[in-house]
PDB file with one MODEL, atoms N, CA, C and O in Angstrom:
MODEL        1
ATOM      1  N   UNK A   1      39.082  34.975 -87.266  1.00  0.00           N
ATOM      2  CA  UNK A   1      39.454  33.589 -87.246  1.00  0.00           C
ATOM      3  C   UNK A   1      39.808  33.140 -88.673  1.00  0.00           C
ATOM      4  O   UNK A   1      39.133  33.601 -89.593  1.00  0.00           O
ATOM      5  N   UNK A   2      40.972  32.139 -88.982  1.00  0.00           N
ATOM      6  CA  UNK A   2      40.945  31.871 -90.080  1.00  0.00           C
ATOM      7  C   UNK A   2      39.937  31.005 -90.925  1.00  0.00           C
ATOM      8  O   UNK A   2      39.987  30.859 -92.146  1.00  0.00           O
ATOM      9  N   UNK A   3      39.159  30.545 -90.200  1.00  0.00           N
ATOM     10  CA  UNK A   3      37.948  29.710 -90.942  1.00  0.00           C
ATOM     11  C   UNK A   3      36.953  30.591 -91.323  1.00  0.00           C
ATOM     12  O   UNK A   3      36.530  30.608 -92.478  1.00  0.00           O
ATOM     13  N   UNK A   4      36.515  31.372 -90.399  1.00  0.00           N
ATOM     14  CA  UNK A   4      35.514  32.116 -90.130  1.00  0.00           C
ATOM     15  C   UNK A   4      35.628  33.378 -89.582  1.00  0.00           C
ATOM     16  O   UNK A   4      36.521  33.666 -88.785  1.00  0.00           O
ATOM     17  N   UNK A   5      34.397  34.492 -90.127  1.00  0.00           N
ATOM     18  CA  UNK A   5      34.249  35.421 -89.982  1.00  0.00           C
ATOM     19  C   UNK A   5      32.978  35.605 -88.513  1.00  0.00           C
ATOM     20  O   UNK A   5      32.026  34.843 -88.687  1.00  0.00           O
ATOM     21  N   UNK A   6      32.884  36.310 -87.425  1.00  0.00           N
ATOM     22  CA  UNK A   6      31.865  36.219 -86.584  1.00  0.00           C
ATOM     23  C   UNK A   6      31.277  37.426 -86.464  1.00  0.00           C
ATOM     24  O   UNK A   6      32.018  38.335 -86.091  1.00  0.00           O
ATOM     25  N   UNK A   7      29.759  37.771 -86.753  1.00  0.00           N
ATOM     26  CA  UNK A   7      28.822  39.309 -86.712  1.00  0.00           C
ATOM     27  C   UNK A   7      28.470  39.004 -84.944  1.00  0.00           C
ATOM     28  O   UNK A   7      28.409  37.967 -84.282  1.00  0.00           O
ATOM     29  N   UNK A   8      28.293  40.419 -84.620  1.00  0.00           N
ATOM     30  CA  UNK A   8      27.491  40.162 -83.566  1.00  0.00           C
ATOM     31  C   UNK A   8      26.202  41.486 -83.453  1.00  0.00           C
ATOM     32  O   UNK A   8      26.932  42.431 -83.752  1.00  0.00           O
ATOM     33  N   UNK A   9      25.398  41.856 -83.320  1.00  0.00           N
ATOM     34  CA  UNK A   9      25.009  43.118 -83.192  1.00  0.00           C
ATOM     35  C   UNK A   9      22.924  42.558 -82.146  1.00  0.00           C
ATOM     36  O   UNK A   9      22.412  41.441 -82.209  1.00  0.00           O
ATOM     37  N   UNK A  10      22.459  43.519 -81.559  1.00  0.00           N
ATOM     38  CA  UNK A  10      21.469  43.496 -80.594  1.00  0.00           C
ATOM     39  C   UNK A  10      20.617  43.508 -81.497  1.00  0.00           C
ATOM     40  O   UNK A  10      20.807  43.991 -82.613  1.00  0.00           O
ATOM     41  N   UNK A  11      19.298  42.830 -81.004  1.00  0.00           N
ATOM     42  CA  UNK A  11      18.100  43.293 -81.576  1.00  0.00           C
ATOM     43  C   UNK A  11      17.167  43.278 -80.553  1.00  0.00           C
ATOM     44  O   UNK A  11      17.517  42.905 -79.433  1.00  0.00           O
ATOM     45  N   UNK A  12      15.844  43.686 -80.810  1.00  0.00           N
ATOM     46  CA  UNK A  12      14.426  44.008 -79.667  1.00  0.00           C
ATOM     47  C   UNK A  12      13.764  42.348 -79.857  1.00  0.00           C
ATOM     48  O   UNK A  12      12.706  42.128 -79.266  1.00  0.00           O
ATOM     49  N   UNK A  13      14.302  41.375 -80.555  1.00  0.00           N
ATOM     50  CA  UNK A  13      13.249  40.443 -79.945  1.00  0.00           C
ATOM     51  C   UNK A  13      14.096  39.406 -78.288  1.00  0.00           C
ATOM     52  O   UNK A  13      15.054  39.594 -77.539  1.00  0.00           O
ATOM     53  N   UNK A  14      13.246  38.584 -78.410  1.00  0.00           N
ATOM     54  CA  UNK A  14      13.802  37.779 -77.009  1.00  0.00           C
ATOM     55  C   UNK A  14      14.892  36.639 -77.009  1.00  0.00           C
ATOM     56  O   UNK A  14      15.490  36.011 -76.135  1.00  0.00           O
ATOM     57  N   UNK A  15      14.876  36.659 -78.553  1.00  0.00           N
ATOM     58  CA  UNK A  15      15.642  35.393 -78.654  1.00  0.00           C
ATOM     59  C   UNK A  15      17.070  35.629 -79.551  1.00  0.00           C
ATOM     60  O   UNK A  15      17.334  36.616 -80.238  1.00  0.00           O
ATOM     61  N   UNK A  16      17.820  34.550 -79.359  1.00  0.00           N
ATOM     62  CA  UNK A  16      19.274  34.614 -80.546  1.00  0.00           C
ATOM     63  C   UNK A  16      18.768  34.102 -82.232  1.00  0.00           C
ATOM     64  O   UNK A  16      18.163  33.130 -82.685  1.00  0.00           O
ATOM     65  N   UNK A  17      19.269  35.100 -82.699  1.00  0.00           N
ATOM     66  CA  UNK A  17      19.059  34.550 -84.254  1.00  0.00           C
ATOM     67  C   UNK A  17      20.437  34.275 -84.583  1.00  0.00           C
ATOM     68  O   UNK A  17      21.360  35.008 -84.227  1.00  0.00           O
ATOM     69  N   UNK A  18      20.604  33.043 -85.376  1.00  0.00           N
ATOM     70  CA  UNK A  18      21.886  32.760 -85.901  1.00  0.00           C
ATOM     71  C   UNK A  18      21.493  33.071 -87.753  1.00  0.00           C
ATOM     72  O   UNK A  18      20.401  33.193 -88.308  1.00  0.00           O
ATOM     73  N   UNK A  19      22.587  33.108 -88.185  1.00  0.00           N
ATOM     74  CA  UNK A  19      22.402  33.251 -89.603  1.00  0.00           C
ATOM     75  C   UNK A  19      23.974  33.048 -89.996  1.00  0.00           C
ATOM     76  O   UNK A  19      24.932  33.512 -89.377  1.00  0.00           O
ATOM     77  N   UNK A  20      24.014  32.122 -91.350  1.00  0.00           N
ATOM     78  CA  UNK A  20      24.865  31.774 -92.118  1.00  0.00           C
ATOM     79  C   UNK A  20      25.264  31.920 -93.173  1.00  0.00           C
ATOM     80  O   UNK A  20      24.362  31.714 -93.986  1.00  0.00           O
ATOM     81  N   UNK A  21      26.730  32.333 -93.899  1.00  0.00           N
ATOM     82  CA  UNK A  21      26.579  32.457 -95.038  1.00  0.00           C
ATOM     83  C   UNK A  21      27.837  32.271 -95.406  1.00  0.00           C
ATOM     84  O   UNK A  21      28.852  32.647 -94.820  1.00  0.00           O
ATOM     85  N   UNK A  22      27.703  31.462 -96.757  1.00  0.00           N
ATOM     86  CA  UNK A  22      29.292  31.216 -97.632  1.00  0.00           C
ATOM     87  C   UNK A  22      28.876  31.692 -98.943  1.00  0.00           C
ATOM     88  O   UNK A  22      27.881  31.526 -99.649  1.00  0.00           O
ATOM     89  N   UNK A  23      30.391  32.592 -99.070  1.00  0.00           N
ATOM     90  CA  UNK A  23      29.837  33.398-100.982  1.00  0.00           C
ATOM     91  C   UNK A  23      30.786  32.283-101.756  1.00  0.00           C
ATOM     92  O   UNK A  23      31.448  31.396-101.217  1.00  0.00           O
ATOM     93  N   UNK A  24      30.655  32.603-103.319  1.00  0.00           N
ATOM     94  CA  UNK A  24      31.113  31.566-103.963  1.00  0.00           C
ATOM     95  C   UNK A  24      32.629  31.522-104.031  1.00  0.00           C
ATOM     96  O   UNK A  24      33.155  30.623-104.688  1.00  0.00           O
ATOM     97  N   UNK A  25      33.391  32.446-103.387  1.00  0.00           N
ATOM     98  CA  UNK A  25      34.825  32.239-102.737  1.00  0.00           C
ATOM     99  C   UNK A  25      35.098  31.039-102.279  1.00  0.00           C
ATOM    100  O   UNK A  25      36.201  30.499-102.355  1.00  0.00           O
ATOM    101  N   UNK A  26      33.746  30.404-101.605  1.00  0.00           N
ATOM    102  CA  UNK A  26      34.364  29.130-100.481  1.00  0.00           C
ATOM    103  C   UNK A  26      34.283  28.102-101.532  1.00  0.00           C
ATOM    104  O   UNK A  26      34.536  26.917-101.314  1.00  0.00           O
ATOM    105  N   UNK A  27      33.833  28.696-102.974  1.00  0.00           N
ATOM    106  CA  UNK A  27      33.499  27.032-103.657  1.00  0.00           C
ATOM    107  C   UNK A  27      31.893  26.927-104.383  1.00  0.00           C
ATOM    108  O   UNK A  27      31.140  27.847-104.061  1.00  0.00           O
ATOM    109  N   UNK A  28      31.426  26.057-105.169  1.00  0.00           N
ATOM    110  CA  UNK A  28      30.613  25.853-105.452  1.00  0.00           C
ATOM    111  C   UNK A  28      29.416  25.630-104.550  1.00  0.00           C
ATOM    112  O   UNK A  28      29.642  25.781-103.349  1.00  0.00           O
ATOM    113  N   UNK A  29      28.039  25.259-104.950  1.00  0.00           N
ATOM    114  CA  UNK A  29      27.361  24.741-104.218  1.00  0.00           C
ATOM    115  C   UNK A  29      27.541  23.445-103.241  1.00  0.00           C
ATOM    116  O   UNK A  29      26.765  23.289-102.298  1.00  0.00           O
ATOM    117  N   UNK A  30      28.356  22.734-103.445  1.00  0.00           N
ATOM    118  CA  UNK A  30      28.956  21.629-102.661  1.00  0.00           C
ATOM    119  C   UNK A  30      29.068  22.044-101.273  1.00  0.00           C
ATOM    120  O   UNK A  30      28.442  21.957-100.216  1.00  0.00           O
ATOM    121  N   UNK A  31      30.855  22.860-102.057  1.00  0.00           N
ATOM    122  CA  UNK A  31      31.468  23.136-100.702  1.00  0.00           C
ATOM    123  C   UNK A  31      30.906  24.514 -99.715  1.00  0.00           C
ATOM    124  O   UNK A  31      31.363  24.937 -98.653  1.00  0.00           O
ATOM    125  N   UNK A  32      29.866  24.943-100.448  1.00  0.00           N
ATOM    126  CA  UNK A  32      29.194  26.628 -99.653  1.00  0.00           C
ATOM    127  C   UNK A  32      28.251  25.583 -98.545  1.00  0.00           C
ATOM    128  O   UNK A  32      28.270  25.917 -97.361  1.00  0.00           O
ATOM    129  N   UNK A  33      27.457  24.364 -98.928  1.00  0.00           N
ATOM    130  CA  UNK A  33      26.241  24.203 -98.145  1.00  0.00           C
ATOM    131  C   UNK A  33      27.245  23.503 -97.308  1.00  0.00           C
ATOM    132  O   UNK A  33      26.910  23.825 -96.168  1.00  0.00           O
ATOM    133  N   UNK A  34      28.535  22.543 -97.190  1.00  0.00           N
ATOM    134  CA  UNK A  34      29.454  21.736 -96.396  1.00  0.00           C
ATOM    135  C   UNK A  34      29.663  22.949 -95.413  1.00  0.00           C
ATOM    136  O   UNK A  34      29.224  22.921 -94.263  1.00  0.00           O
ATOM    137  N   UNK A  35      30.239  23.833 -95.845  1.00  0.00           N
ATOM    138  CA  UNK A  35      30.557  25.411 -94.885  1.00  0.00           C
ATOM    139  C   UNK A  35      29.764  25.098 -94.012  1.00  0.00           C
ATOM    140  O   UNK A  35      29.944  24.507 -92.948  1.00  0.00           O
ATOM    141  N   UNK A  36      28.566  25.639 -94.630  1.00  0.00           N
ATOM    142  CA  UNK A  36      27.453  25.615 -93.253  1.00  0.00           C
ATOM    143  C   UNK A  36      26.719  25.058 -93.019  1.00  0.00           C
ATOM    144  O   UNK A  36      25.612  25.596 -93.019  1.00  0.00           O
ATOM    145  N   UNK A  37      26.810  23.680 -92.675  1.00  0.00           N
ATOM    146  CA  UNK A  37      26.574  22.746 -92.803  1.00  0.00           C
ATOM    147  C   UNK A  37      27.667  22.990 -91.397  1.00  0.00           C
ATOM    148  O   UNK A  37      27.222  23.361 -90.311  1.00  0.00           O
ATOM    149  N   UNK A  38      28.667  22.803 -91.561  1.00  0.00           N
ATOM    150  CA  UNK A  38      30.299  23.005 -89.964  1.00  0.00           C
ATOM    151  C   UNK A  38      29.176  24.157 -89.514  1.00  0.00           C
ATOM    152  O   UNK A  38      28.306  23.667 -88.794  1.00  0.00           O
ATOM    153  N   UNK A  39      29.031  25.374 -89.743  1.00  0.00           N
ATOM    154  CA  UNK A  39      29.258  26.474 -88.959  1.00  0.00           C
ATOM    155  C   UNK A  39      27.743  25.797 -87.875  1.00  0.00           C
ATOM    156  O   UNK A  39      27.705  25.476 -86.687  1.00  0.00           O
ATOM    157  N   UNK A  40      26.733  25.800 -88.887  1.00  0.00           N
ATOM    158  CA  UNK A  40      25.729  25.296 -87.929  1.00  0.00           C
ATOM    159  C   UNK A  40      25.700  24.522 -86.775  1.00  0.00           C
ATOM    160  O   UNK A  40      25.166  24.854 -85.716  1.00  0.00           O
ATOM    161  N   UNK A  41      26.413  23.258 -87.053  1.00  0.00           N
ATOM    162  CA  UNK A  41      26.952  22.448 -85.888  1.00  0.00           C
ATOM    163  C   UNK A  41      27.631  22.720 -85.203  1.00  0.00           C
ATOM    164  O   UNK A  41      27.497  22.058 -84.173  1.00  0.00           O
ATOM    165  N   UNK A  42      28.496  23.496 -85.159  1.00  0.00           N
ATOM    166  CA  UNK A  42      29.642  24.712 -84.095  1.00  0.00           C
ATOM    167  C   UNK A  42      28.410  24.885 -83.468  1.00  0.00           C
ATOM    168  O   UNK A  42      28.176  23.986 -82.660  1.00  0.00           O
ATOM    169  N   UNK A  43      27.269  26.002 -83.595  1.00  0.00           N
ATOM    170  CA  UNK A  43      26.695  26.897 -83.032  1.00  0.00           C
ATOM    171  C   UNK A  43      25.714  25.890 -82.510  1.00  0.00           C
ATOM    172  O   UNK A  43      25.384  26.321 -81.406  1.00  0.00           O
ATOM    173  N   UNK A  44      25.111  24.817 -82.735  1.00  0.00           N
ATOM    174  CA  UNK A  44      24.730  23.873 -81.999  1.00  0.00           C
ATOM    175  C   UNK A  44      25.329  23.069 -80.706  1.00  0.00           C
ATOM    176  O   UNK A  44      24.558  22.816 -79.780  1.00  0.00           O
ATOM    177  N   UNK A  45      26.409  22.751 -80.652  1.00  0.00           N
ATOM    178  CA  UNK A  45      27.394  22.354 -79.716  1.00  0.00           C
ATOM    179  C   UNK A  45      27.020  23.741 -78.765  1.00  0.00           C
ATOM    180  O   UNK A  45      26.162  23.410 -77.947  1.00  0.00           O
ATOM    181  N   UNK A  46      27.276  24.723 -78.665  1.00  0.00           N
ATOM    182  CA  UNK A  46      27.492  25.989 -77.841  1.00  0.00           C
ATOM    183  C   UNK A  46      26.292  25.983 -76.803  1.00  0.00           C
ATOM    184  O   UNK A  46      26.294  27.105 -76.296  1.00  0.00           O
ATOM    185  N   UNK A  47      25.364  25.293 -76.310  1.00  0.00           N
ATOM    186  CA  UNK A  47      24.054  24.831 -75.358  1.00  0.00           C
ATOM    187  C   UNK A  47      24.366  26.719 -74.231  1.00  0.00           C
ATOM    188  O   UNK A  47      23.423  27.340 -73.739  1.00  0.00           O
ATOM    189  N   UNK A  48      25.282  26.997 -74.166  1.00  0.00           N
ATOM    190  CA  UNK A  48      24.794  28.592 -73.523  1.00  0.00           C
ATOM    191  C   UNK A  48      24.296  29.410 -74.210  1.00  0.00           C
ATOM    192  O   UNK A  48      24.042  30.426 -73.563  1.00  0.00           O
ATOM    193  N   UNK A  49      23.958  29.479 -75.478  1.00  0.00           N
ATOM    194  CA  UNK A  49      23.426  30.434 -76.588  1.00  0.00           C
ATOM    195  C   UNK A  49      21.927  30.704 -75.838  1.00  0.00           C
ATOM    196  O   UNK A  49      21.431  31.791 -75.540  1.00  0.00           O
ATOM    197  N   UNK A  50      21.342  29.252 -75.622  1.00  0.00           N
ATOM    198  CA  UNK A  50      19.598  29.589 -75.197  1.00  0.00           C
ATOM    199  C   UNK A  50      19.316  30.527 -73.801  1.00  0.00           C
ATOM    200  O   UNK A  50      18.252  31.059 -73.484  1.00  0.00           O
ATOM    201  N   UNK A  51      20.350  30.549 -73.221  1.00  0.00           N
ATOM    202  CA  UNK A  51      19.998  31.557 -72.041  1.00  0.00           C
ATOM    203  C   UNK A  51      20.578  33.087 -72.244  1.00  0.00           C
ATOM    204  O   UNK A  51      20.630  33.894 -71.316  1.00  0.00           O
ATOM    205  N   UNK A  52      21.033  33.389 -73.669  1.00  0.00           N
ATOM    206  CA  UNK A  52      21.180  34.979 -74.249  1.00  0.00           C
ATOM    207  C   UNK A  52      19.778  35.288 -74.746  1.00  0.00           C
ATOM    208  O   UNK A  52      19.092  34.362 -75.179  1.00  0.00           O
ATOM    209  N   UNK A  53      19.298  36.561 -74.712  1.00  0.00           N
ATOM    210  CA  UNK A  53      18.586  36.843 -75.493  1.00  0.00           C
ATOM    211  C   UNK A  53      18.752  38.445 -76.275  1.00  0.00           C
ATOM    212  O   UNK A  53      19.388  39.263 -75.612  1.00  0.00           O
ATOM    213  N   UNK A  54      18.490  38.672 -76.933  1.00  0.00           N
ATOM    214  CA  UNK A  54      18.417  39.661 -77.697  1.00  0.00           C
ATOM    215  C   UNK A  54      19.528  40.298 -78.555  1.00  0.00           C
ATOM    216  O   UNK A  54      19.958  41.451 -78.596  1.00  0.00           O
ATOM    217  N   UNK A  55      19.926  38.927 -79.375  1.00  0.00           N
ATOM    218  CA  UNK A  55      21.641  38.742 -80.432  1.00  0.00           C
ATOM    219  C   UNK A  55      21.066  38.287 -81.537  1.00  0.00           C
ATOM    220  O   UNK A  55      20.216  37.435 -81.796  1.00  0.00           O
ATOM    221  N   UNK A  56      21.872  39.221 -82.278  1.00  0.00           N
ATOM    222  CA  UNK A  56      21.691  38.566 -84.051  1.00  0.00           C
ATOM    223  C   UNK A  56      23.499  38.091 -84.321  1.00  0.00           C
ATOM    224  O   UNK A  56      24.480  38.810 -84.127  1.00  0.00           O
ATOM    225  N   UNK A  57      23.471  36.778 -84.778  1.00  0.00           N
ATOM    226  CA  UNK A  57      24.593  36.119 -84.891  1.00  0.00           C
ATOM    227  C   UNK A  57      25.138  36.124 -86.271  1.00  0.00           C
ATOM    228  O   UNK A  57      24.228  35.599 -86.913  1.00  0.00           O
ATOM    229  N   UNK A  58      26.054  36.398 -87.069  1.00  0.00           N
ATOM    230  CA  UNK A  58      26.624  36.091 -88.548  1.00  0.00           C
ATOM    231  C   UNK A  58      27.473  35.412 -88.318  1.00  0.00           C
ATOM    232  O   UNK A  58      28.224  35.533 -87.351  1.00  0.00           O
ATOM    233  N   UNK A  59      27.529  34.475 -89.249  1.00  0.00           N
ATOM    234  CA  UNK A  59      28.828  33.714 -89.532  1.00  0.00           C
ATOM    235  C   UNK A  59      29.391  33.634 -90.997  1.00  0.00           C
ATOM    236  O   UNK A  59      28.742  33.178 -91.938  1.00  0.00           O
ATOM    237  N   UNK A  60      30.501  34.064 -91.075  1.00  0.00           N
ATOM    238  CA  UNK A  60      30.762  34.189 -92.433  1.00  0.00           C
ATOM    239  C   UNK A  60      31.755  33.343 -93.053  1.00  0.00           C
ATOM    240  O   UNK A  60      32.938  33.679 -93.112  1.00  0.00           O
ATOM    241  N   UNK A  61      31.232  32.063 -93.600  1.00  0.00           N
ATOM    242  CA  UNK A  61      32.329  31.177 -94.266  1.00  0.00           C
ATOM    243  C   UNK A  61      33.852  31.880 -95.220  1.00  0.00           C
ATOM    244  O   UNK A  61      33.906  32.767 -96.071  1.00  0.00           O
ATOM    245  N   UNK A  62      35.074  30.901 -94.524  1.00  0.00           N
ATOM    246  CA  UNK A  62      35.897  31.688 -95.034  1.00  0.00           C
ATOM    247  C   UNK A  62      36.075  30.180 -96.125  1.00  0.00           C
ATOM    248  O   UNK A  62      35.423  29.208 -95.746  1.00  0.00           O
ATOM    249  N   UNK A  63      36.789  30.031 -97.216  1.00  0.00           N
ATOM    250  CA  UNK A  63      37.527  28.972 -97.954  1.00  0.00           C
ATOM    251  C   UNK A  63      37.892  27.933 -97.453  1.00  0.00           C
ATOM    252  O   UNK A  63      37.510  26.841 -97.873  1.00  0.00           O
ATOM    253  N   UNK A  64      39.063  28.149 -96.013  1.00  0.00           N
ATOM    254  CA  UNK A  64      39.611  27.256 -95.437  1.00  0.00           C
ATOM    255  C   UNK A  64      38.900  26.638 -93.807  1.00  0.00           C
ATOM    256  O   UNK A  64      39.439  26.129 -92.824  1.00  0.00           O
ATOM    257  N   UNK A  65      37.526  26.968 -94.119  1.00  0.00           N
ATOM    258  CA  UNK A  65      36.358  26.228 -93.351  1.00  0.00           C
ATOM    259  C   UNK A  65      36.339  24.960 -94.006  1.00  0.00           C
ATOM    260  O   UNK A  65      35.294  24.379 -93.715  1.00  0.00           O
ATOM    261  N   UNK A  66      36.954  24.393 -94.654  1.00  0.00           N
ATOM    262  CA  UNK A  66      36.253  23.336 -95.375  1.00  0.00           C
ATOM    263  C   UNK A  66      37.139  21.847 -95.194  1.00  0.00           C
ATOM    264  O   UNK A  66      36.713  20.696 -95.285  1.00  0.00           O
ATOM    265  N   UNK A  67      38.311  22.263 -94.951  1.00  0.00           N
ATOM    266  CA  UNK A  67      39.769  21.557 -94.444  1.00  0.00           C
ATOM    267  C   UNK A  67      39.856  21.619 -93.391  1.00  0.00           C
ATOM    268  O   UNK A  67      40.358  20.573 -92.979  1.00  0.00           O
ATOM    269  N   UNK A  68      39.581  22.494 -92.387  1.00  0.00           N
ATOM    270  CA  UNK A  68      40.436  22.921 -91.131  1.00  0.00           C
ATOM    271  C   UNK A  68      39.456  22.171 -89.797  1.00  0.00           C
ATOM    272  O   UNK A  68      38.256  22.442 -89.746  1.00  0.00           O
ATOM    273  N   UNK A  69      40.056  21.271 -88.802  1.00  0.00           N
ATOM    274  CA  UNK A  69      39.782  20.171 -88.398  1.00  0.00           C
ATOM    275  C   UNK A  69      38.914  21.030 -87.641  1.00  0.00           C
ATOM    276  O   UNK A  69      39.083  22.239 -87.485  1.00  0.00           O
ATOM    277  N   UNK A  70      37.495  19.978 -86.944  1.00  0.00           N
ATOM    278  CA  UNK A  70      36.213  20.457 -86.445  1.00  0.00           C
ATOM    279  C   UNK A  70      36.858  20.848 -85.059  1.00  0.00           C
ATOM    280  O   UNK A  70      36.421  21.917 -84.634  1.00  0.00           O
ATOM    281  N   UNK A  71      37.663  20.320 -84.367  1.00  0.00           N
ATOM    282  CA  UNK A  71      37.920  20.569 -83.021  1.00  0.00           C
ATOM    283  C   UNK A  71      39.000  21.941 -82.705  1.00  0.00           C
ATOM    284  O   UNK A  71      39.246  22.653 -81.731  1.00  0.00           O
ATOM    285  N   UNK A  72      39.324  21.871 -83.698  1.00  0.00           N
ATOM    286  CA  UNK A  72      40.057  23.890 -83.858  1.00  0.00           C
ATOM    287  C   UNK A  72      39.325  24.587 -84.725  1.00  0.00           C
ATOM    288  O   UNK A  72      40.012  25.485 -85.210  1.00  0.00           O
ATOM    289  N   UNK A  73      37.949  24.568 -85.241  1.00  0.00           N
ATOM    290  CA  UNK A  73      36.703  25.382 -85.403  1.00  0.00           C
ATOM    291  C   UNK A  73      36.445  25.921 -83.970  1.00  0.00           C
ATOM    292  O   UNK A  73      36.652  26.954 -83.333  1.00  0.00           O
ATOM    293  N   UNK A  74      35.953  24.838 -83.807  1.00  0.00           N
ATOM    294  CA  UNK A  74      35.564  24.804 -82.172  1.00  0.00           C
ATOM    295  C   UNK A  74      36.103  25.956 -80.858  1.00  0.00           C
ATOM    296  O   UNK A  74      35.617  26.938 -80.296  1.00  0.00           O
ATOM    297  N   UNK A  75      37.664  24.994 -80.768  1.00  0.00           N
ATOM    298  CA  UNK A  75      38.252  26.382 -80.414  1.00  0.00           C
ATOM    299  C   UNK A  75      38.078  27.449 -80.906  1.00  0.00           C
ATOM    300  O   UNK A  75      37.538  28.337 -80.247  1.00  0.00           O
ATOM    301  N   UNK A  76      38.559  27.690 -82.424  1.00  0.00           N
ATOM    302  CA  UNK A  76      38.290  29.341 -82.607  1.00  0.00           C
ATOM    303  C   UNK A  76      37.018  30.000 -82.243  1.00  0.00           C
ATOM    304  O   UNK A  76      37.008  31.196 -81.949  1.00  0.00           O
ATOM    305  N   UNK A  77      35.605  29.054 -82.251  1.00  0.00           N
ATOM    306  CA  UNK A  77      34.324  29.856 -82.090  1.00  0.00           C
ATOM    307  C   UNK A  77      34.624  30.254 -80.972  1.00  0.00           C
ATOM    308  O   UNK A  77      34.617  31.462 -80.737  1.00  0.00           O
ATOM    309  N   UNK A  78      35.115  28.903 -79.573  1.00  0.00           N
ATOM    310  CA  UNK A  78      35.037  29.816 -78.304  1.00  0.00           C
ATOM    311  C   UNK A  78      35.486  31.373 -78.032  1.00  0.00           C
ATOM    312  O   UNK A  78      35.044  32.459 -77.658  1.00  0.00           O
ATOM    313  N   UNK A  79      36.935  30.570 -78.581  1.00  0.00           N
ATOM    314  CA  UNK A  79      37.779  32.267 -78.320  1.00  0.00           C
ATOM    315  C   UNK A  79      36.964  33.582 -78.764  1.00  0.00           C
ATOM    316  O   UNK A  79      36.732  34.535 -78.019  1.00  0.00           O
ATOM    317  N   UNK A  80      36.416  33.417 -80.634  1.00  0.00           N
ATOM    318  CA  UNK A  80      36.023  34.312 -80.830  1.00  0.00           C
ATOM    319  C   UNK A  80      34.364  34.880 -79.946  1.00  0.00           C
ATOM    320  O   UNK A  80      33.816  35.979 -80.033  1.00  0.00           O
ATOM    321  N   UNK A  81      34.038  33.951 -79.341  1.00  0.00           N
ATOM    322  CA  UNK A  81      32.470  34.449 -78.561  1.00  0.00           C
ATOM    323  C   UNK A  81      33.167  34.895 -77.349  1.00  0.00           C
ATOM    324  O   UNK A  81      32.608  35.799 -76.727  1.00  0.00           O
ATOM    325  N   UNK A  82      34.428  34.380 -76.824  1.00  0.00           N
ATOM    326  CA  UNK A  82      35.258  35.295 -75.405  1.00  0.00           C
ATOM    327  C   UNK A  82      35.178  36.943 -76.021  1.00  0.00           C
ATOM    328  O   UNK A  82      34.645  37.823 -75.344  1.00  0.00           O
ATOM    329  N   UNK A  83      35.734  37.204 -77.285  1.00  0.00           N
ATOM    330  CA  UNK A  83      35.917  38.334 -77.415  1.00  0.00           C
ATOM    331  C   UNK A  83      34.602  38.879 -77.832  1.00  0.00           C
ATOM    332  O   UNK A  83      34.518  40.078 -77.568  1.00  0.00           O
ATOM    333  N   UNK A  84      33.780  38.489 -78.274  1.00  0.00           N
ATOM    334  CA  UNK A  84      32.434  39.610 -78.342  1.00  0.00           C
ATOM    335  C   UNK A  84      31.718  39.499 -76.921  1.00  0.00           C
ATOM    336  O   UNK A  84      30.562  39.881 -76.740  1.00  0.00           O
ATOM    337  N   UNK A  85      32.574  38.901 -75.870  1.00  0.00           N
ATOM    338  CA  UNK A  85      31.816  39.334 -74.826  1.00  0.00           C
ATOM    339  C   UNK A  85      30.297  37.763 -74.488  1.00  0.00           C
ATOM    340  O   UNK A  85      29.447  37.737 -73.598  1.00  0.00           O
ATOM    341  N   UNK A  86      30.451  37.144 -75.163  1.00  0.00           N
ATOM    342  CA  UNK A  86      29.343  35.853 -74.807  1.00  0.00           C
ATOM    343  C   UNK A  86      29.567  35.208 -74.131  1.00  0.00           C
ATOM    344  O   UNK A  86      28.602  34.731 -73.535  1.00  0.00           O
ATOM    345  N   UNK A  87      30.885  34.751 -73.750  1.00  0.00           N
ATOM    346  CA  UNK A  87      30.985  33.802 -72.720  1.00  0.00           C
ATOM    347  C   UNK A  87      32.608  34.091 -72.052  1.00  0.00           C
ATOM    348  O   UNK A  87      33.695  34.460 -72.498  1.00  0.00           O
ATOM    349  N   UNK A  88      32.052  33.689 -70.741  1.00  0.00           N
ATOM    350  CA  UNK A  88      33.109  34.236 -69.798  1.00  0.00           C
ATOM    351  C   UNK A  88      34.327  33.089 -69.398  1.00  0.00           C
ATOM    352  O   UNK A  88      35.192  33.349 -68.561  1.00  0.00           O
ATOM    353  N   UNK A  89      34.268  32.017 -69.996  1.00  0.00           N
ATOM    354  CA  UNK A  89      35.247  30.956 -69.447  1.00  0.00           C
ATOM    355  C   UNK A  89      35.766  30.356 -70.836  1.00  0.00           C
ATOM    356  O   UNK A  89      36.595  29.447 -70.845  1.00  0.00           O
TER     357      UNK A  89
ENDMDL
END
C-alpha cells in the first residue's frame, strides 16, 4: 500500500497482537507518533479483528501516511487484510 506497509505472521497465544511502527523516514517525532497515531485508529475501526485469534499484526508507517486522506487508508487496510486472507468481503 502506498501509506503503509502490512506484517502478518501466527503465533501460540489466543489473541491478535497489533504492533506499530514509523522509522525516522516518516519524519521527526511529530510526524512518527501522528503515523501511528492513523495506523492505530485504522485497526480500531476493523471490530472483526476480536473474533481472530492467534495473529501478530505489523504495520509499517510509510512517509505519505501523513497526507493521504483517512478514508483511502481505510480502503487500502481493507484491501490489504482481503489479501492476507482476514477478511472475506
Amino acid at each position: 500500500m502506498p501509506a503503509f506497509v502490512i506484517q502478518l505472521a501466527n503465533n501460540e497465544t489466543e489473541a491478535v497482537r497489533v504492533g506499530y511502527t514509523a522509522s525516522k523516514k516518516v519524519g521527526g517525532a511529530v510526524q512518527r507518533n501522528k503515523a501511528k497515531r492513523r495506523m492505530r485508529e485504522l485497526i480500531r475501526k476493523e471490530a472483526f479483528l476480536s473474533s481472530q485469534t492467534g495473529k501478530d499484526i505489523v504495520m509499517i508507517a510509510r512517509h505519505s501516511i501523513l497526507n493521504y486522506d483517512f478514508q483511502k487508508l481505510s480502503q487500502d487496510l481493507h484491501q490489504a487484510l482481503q489479501k492476507l486472507g482476514l477478511k472475506n468481503n
